[in-house]
N, C-alpha and C positions, 0 to 999 in steps of 0.2 A: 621381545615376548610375542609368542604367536596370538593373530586374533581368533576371539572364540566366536564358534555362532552363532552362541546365545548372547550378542552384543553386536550391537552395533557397527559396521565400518567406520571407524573414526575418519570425520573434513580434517585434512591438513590447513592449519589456520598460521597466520601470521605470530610472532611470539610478541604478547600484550605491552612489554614493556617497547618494543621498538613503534607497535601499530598503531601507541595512544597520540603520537606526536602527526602520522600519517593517513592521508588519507586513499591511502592507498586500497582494495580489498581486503577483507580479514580472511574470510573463508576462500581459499585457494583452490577447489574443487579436487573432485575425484581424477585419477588417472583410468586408464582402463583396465587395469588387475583391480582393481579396488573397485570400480562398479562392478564388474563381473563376478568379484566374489561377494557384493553386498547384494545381486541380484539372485544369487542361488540362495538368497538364505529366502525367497519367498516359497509356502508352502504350497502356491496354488490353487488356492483353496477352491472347491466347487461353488461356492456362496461368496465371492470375494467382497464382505462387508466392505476393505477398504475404500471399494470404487462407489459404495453410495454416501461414505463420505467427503468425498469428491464433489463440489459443487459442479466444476464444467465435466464429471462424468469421465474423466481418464481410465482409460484400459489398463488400469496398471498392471494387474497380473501378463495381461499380453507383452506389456513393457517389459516387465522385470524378466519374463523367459527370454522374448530376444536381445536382453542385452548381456546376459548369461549364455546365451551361445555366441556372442560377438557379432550378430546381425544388428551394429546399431542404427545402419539410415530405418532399416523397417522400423525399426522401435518408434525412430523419431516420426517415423511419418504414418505409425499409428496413433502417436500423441498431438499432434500437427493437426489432424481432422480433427480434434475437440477444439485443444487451446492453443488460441494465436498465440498466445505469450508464456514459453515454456519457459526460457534462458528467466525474464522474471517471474514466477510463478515458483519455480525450484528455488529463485533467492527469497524470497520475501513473503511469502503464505505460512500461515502456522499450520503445518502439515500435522503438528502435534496434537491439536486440537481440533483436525478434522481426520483425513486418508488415515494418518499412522494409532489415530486414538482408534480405528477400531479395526487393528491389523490383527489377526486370530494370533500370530506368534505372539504380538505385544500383550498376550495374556500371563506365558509364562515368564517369557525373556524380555528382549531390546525388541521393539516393532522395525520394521524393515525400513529402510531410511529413503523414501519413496521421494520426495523432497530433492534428496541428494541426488539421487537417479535421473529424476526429470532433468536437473542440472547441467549433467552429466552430457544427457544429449544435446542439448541446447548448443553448452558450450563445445563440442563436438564438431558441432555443423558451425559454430564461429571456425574452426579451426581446419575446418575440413571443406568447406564451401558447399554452397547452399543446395537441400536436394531440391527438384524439382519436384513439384505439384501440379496436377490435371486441373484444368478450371472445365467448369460445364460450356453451353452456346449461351454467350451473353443473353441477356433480357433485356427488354427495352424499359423496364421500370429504372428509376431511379430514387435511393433512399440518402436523406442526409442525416448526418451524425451529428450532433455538439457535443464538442469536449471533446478530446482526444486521450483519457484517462485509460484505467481499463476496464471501464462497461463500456465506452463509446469503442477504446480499439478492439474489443473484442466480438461487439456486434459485428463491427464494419469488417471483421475477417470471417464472420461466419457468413454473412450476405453474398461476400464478393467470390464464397465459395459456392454461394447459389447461383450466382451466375449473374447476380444486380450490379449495378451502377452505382458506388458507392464515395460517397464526398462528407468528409471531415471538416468540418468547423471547430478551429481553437481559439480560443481567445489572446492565448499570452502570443511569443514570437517564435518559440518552441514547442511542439508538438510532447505528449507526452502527460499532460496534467499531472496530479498529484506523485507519479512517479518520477516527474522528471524536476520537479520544487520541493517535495516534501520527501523524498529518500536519497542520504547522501551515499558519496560517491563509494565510501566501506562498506555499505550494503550492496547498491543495485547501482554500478557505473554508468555511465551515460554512454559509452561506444556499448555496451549489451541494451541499453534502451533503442540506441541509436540503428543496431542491426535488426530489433525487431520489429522499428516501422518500417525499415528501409522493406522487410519482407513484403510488409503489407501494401507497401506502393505498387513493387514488382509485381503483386496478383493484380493489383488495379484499381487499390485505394486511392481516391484524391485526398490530398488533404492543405488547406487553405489556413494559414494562422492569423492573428490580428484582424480578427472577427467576430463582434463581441455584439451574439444573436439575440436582439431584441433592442437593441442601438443601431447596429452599422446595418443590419437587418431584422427584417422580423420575422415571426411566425408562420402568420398570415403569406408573406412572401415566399419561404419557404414550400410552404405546401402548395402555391402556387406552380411549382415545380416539378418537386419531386412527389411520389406517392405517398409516402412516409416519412417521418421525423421523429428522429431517435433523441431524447433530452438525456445524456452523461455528465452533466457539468459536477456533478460531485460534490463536495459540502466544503467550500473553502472559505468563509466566513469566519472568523476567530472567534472566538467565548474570553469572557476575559473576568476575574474574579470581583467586581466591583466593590475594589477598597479605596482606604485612601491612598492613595501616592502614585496609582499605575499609570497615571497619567509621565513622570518624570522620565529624562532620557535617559535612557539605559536599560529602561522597559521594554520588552518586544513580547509578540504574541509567538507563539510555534511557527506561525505560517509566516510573518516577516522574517520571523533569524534564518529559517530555513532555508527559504525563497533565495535569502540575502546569498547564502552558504551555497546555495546549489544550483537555481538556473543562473544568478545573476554572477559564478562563478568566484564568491566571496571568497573560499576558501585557496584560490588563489593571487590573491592579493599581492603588490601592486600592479601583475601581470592584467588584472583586472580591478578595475579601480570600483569596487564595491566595497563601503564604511560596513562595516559589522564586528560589535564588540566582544569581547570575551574574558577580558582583565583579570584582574589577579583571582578572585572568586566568582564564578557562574554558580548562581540557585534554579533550579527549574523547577515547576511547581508542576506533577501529575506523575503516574506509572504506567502510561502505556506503552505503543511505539514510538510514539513520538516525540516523547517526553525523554524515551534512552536516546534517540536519533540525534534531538537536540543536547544533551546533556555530554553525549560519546563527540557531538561534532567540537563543542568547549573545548574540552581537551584538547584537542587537535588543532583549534585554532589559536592557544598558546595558556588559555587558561593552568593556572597555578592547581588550582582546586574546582572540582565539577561537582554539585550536592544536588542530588533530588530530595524534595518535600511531597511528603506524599499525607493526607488523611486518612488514611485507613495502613494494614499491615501488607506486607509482602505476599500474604493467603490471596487478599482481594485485587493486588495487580493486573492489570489487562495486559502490560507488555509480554509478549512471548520471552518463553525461557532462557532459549540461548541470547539473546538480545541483552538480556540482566545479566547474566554469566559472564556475558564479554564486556558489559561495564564494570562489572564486579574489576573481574581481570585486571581490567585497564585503570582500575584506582578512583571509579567513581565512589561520594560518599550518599549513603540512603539515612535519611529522619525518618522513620514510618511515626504514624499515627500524629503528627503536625501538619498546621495548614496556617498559612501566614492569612495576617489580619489586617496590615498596613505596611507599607513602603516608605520608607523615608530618605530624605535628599538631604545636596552640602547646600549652601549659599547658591551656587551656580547652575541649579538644580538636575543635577546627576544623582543619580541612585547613589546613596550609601548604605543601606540596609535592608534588612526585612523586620518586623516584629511579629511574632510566632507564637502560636498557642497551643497544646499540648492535647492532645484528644484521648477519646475510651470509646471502643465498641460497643454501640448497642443493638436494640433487633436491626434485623433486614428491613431492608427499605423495599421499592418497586424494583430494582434491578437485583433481588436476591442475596444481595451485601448486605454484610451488618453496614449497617447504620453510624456512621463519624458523629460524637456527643462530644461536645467542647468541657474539658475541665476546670478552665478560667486559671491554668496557668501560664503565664506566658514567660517569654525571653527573647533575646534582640539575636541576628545571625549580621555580621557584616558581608556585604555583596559588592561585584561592581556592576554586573550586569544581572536581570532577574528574566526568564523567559515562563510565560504561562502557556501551560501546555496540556490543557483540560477538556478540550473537544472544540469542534466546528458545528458549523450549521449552515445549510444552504445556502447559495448566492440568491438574494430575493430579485434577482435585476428580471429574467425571462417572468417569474408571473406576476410582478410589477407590471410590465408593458402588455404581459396578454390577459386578460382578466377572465378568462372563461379556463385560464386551468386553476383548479381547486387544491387547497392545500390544505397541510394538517398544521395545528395551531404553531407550531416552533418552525414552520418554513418548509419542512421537506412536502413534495409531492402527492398528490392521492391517486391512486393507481389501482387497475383491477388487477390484483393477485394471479390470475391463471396468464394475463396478456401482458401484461403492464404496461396498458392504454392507460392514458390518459382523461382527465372530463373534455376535453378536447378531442375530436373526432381526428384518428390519423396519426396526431401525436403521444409515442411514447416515452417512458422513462423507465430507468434502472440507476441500480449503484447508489453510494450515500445521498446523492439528491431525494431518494425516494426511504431511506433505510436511517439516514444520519451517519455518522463516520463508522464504518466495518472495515472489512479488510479485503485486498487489492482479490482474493480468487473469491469472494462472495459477490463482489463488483461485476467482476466477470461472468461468474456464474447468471446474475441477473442480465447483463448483456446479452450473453448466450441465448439465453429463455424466450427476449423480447425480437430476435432475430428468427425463432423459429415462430413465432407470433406474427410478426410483419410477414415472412413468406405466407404463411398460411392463409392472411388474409388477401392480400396480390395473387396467389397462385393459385389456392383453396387446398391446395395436398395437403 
């Protein structure tokens, strides 16, 4: 059947019964008849709302004309001068809820699949070799980064586009932060992470791992240095639901299983000898991304049965759509309006279960949600392994040791809004360190910002 253009270009996707077992990619990308005819369907608008829903500011009407004439390096390398990180950007951003929620077509029809597009070129230039990029005449400033996420990599590509000096501080042994521990290999592979630092080295990123800033060095040292200091460490901290039993093994927070699953290469097990469970039933307790991430990796790791627990309904989910669609797909089960109350163990103590209680909406709370009101009915679910998966919170290590940056009561950062300095002269910050967990292109977006900030200050333009 022919496509219409009041619809969408359907992603060619892996078929769910074979994809739930692998972790292979789901969304297989566009070819180039298929971007070029989801690219005519833009109208070109004279006001192109899409692009100020755009955190890092993409061109995308400029995009989607030349990839509808087949001029794709231009395309890419008018998206390339925003955002360092398209290949992930086009996987993992909820375009639905930012670019495409305010695409003029998506008033009548499908919004233009700009997401898809970005993609597109990314994966393009994996396939087609890298274009070349101008750099300005170096400077002799030099700016360091922490974290290698993506506020930190996306600063450190805007800088090294200014012509700075630019050196990355990671912590872990891999480069990459929360994209490279907390999104598994069905979403956002690791050779597509792996091609987009490699970019960022070739302009003239440094970057240093297994340097863990405010221990192996410090602040103070740092600015010693360099001009500037960029804080991206992100909010990797677990939240965990303080019941009884979670202490028991078989218990993991989101950031352990995932970690386990993904830098520490669990998911190929015994090729690498990483312990990470999944047994006959996995429960994961929240609805965001990370909570399908974890929930979609069970499956995969041989789990029988995969259940999310959620307190509130499917209305108030934070996980992006298609993300729930393809667990749907792939035979996850969803409890909406339950929130377990306690854990319990065998003799040996391993998780044997959960004990659950049954909820009812009430008013909204502070984040605009109705409000989870316990009914006091409960019931028992059998598990073997439980993953909580309810939010993060700042690594408290960097303002533990520096005591002059100031922080908001639950850990993240205080920052001035237009710069995102710091109370610390010099040093700045972006991304969930300063926001609490959001998402990988608001991350960036605030990288972006605090990179035309640090120029302005070093340079005055």
């Amino acid at each position: 059947m022919p496509i219409k253009p009041s619809r969408k270009t359907p992603m060619p996707m892996l078929d769910p019964v074979e994809r739930r077992r692998l972790f292979q990619e789901v969304n297989q990308g566009y070819d180039a008849p298929r971007a070029r005819f989801e690219a005519t369907r833009c109208l070109e608008c004279q006001s192109p709302a899409c692009e100020q829903g755009c955190p890092v500011l993409v061109p995308i009407r400029k995009m989607s004309r030349l990839i509808a004439e087949g001029q794709f390096e231009d395309a890419l390398r008018a998206v390339k001068e925003v955002n360092s990180l398209p290949a992930v950007c086009g996987r993992v951003c909820p375009q639905e809820s930012q670019c495409e929620k305010h695409c003029h077509l998506g008033k009548r029809f499908r919004p233009v699949g700009i997401g898809f597009l970005e993609r597109f070129l990314a994966d393009w230039e994996i396939e087609n070799g890298r274009i070349r990029e101008e750099l300005p005449e170096p400077r002799p400033e030099k700016v360091a980064i922490v974290g290698s996420g993506p506020s930190g990599l996306t600063c450190a590509g805007d800088l090294v586009r200014l012509g700075y000096r630019v050196k990355v501080f990671e912590a872990l042994h891999e480069a990459g932060g929360v994209l490279r521990y907390g999104i598994p290999e069905f979403r956002l592979p690791n050779r597509v992470l792996d091609f987009e630092i490699e970019g960022l080295k070739r302009l003239g990123v440094e970057i240093e791992c297994n340097v863990v800033v405010g221990r192996t060095v410090t602040l103070d040292e740092l600015l010693g240095e360099y001009a500037a200091v960029f804080l991206g460490t992100g909010a990797g901290l677990p939240s965990f639901l303080k019941i009884p039993g979670e202490n028991l093994t078989g218990v993991y927070s989101s950031n352990e299983f995932l970690t386990r699953v993904n830098l520490m290469r669990g998911y190929r097990f015994p090729e690498y000898d990483t312990p990470v469970r999944a047994g006959r039933r996995t429960v994961v307790v929240g609805a965001g991304n990370v909570a399908m991430d974890s929930v979609r990796s069970a499956l995969r790791l041989g789990a029988d049965e995969a259940v999310i627990v959620y307190r509130r309904t499917i209305k108030e989910m934070t996980a992006r759509v298609e993300e729930y669609e393809h667990a749907v797909e792939e035979g996850v089960e969803f409890n909406w309006l339950t929130t377990p109350i306690r854990v319990y163990g065998d003799e040996r103590g391993w998780v044997k279960g959960i004990e659950l209680e049954r909820m009812k909406l009430g008013e909204p709370d502070a984040s605009g949600r109705a409000r989870p009101v316990p009914t006091g009915e409960t019931f028992t679910m059998e598990c073997d392994t439980f993953v909580v998966a309810i939010g993060t919170s700042p690594n408290p290590l960097i303002a533990a040791y520096t005591p002059e940056l100031k922080t908001q009561s639950w850990g993240g950062l205080i920052v001035n809004e237009e710069t995102g300095e710091t109370s610390k002269e010099r040093v700045y910050a972006a991304g969930d360190i300063v926001t609490g967990s959001a998402t990988v292109i608001e991350a960036a977006g605030g990288g972006k910002k605090v990179a035309a900030a640090i120029h302005k200050r070093i340079s005055g333009e």
